[in-house]
C-alpha positions as CSV (number, residue, x, y, z in Angstrom):
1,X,-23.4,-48.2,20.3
2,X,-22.0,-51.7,20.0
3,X,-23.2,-55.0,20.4
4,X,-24.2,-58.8,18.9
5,X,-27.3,-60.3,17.5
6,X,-28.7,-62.2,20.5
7,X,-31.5,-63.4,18.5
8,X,-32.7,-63.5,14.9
9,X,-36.4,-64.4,13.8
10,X,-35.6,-65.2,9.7
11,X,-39.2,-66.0,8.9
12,X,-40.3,-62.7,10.4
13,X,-37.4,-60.2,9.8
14,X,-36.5,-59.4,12.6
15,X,-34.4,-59.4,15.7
16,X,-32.7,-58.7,18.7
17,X,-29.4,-57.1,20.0
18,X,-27.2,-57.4,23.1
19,X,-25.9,-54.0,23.6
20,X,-23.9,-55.5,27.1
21,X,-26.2,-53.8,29.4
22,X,-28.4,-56.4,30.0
23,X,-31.7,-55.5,28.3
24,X,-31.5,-56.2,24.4
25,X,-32.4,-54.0,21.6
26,X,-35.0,-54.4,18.8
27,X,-34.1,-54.2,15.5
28,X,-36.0,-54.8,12.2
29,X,-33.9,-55.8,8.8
30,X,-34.9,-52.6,7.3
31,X,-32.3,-51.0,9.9
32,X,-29.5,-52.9,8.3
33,X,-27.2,-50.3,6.4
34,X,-24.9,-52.0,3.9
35,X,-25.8,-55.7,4.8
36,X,-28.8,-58.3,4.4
37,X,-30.6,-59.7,6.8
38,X,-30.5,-63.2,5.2
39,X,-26.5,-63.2,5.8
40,X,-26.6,-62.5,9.6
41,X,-25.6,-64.7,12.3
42,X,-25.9,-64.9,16.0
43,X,-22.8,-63.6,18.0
44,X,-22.0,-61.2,14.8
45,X,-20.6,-57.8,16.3
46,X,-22.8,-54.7,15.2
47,X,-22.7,-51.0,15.7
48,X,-26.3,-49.4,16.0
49,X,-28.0,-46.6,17.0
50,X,-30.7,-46.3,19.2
51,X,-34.0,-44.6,18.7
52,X,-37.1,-44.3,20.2
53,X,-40.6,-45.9,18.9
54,X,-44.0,-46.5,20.2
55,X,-43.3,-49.9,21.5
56,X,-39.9,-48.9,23.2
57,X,-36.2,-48.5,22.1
58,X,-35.4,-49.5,18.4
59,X,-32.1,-50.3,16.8
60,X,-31.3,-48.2,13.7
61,X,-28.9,-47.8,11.2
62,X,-27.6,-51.1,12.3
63,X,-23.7,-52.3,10.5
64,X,-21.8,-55.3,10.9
65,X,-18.4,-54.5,12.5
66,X,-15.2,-55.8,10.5
């Protein structure tokens, strides 16, 4: 899938991503492949994956796009 960072919560590591469907997708910095969380930015373009967790749908295997 494709989306942006919607939200970011630095102190915590963690986040959230619009995927365009209207609900947004948790993601935690440990799901960032090839990047660091500390570098992100709101409105940055992502590819993830999406997989399921005990408190819902999770982002995984999350890259920044260009």
């Amino acid at each position: 899938m494709e989306g942006s960072i919607k939200k970011l919560v630095s102190d915590r590591g963690f986040g959230f991503i619009d995927n365009g469907s209207g609900k947004n997708v948790f993601f935690h910095g440990s799901s960032l492949i090839d990047g660091s969380f500390g570098l992100l930015k709101v409105g940055q373009r992502v590819t993830f994956d999406v997989e399921d967790s005990a408190r819902g749908p999770r982002a995984a295997n999350v890259r920044v796009v260009g």
